[in-house]
Structures are given as C-alpha cells and as structure tokens.
N, C-alpha and C positions, 0 to 999 in steps of 0.2 A: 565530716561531710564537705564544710567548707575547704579542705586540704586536696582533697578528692576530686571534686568539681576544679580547684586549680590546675592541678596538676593535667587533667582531662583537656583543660581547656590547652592550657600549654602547649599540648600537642597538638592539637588543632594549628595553632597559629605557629609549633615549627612547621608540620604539614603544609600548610600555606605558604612556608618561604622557599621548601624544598621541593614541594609537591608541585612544579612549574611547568607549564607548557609554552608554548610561543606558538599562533595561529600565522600557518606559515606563509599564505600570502599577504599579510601584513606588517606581520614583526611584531605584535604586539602580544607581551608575555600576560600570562592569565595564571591564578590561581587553582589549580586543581588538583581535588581530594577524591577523585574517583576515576579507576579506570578505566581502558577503555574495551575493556572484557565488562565492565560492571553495566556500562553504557550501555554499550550494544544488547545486552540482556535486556533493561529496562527501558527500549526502546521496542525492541523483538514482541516484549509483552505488552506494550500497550498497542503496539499495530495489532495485534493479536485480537484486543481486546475491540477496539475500534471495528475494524470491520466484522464482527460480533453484532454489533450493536446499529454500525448503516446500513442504508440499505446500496450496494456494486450496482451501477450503471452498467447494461448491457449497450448504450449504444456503441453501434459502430464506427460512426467518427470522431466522436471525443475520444472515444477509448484509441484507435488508432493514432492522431494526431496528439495523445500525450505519450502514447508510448513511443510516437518516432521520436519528438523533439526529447523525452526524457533520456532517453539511451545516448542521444548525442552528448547533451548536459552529463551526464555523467562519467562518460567517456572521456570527455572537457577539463577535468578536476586534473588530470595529469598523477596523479598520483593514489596509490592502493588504501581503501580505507581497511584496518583489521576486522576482516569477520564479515565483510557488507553483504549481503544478501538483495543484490537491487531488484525493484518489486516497484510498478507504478500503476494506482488504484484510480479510479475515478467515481467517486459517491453520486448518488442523485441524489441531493440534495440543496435547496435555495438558498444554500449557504453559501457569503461569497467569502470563498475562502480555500487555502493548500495548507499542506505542511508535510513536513519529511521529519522521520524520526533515525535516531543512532539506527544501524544495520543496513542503510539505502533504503526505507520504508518510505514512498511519498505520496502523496496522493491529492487529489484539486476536483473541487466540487460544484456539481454543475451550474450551480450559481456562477459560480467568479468565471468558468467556460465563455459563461450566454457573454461577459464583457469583453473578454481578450478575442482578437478581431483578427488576429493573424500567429503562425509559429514563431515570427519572433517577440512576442508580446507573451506568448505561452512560456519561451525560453527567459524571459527576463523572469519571470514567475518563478520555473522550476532554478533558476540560476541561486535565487534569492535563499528559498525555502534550502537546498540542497547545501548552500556555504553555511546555512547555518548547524547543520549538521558537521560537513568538512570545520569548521572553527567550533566545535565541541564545545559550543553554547548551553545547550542541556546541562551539560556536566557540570559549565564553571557555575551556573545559576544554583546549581545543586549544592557545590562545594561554597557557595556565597551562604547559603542556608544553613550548611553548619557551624559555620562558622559564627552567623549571627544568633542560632541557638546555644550555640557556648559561652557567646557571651552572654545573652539574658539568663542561661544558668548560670554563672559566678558571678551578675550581680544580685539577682534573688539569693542565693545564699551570702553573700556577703551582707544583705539587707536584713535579714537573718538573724545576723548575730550583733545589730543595733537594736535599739527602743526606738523603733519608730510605727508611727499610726499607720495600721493596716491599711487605711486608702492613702496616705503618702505612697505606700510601699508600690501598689499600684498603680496610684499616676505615675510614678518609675518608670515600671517596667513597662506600661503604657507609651508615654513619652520615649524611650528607649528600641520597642518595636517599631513606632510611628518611622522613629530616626533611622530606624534601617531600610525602611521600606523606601522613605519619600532621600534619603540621603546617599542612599547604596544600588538598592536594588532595583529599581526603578530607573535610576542614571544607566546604570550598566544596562539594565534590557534596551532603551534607547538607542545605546553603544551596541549592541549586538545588531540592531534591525537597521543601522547604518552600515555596520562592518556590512551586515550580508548584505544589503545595497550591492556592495563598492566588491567584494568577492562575484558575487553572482555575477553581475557585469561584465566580468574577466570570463569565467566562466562561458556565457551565452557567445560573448563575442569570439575566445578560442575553439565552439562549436559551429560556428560559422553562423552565429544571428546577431542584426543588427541592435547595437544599444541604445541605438537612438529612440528604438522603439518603448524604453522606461520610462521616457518621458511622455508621450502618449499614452503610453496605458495608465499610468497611475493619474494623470491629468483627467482621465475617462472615470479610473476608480473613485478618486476623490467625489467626481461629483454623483457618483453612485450610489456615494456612501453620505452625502453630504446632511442628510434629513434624518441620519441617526446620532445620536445624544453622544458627543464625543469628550472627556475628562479633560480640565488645563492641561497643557501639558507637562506640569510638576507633577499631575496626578495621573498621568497615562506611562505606558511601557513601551509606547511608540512615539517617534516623532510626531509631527505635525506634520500635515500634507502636504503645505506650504515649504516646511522646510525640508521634508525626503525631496520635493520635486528639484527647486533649486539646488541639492548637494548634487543629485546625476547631473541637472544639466553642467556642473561642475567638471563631472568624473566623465564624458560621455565623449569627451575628444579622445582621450590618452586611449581609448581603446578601438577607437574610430581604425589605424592601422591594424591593430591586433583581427578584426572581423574582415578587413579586404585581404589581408592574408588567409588566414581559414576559409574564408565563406569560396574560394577555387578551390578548393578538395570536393566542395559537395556540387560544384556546376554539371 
C-alpha cells in the first residue's frame, strides 16, 4: 500500500512540474493538473447548477447594463478561451457579490448592483471576476488540492507502518492539513484575487472603462461590507481592503493610457 501511495504520489508531483501553465498577462507560471476541456465541463455544470437554484432577475436595466459592459469585457481579453460559451446572468438576490465560471459563465447579483454607481465600476467588477477565469484559477486551486491530498495520503500511510499512538497519528495529519490550508492555499487564493485585480484592470481599461473607477468602488464596497465579521488575514482567502485598495491605486496609472486609447472606439 505504502509503495502504491508513493508511486501515485510521484506522479502527481512530476505532473506538477510538467503539468505547467504561464497566465499570460502576467508571466507567472502555475501548476496545473487539469485541463482545460475538464475546466470548462466543471464549470458548465455548476453554472448549470446555480441558476437551478437562484432566482434570474427580470429587470430591465441591470440586465441591460451588465450585458452591455459584459460583452465589451469580454471582447477586451483579446484572446480565444477554448470552448467559452459567454452567458451574463444577473440573480435577485441581496447578495453582494459576482462570479464567472470556466465556459464565459458570469453572473452579479443584485446586491452588489444597488453599490456600483456607474459602468465603469461594473467593468472593474466583471474585469475582475472574468481574469479569474482567463488565469485558470479554478483549475490551479484544483490541482493545489491534489496535490496536497497526495501528500496527506503518503504520510498517513507511512504513519502506518510506525508504532505510533493513534492521536499522535492525528495531530499529524491535523497539523499537516492545517499547514496546507493557512501555508499554501490560502497565500495562493490571496495571489489569485490580486493577480485578477491587476488582470481585470487591463481588461476594463482595453474596453474603454476608466480604472480609476476600482478605487471608488471597492472604497464604497469596503465600507458596505464593513459590519460583517471579516477572518485575520492569515485566515482569509482575500486580501484586506486596506491592502486591494492601495495595490490599484498602485496599478491605476500604467493603464490610465491604455483606457484614453480604447475608450475613442466607443465615443
């Protein structure tokens, strides 16, 4: 068993060295174990499942105004996702909150609507949700899970074939979980809802909306949000509000040209 579990794991972690992508408007290479046929399926089927489950907002000008700015944003990406099926839903529901799945699935719900005040505040939104999809975040978060279940299988079996007390054994793999969550995967979602910061930006602003507008909105959202019970952030999978607002206004020149170019295609 213990030979078995090695050998399993083994390939996981060549997988992981070969299994590589690079999120192309960054540079930065990513481990990934799953394709992007397998994506787009498990993406396909949870939009599937979601709107199952909410309830479509019939109005007419949310529904309008996310479907003009989203077509643009997507239009924006410059380049062919395999397989996308683009599709933008909008929920009734007090949730404030978006999200886009693998296929071009996206959708923004009428909660987070009632705060964005204008379409370039909607495009920094869909800019956001949409890169995270274009940098196949889903997927690396996926392949980061196997990877870390392979390893808590080879050390349970290697733990296995010690004398050691069954709650040792388990503070292990306790301690071991803990370590991947608050040491791996938790840094990395951080890293993802920064990357798609700093992608969507490019994004909104190659569709002719200003970025200046990220820092108004999320200065708006923060304090929207301020009176809900927010995790340290060693224990959250988001930055801090404090520190997404300061990274844009960081990022918010270098594309200051990029939006006075585009934004005369649409005058």
């Amino acid at each position: 068993m213990l030979k078995s579990l090695t050998s399993s794991l083994l390939v996981i972690v060549f997988a992981g060295f070969v299994g590589c992508s690079v999120v192309p408007e960054t540079g930065r290479r990513q481990v990934m174990l799953v394709s992007q046929g397998d994506e787009t399926k498990m993406g396909l089927a949870a939009f599937t499942d979601v709107k199952a489950k909410e309830k479509i907002s019939n109005d007419p000008k949310w529904n309008a105004q996310v479907q003009r700015v989203g077509k643009r944003i997507a239009s924006s990406v410059g380049r062919e996702l395999p397989e996308a099926q683009w599709e933008f839903v909008v929920f009734d529901s007090e949730q404030v909150n978006a999200f886009a799945l693998p296929g071009g699935k996206v959708s923004v719900y009428t909660g987070l609507l009632k705060i964005v005040q204008s379409d370039d505040e909607l495009a920094i939104v869909l800019g956001h949700e949409i890169a995270h999809v274009t940098s196949r975040h889903s997927a690396e978060r996926v392949s980061q899970q196997e990877i870390a279940a392979g390893l808590t299988g080879l050390t349970a079996a290697y733990l296995e074939t010690k004398d050691i007390d069954p709650a040792k054994k388990n503070l292990v793999l306790g301690a071991l979980g803990t370590g991947a969550t608050v040491g791996v995967m938790l840094p990395y979602s951080r890293l993802h809802e920064s990357e798609a910061d700093s992608v969507g930006l490019r994004f909104a602003a190659q569709a002719g909306y200003d970025p200046r507008a990220a820092v108004t909105f999320w200065k708006r959202m923060s304090e929207a949000t301020s009176k809900q019970g927010k995790p340290m952030v060693l224990l959250s999978d988001h930055p801090s509000d404090e520190a997404r607002i300061q990274n844009l206004q960081r990022l918010v020149p270098q594309y200051i040209p990029v939006y006075e170019a585009a934004k005369k295609r649409f005058e």
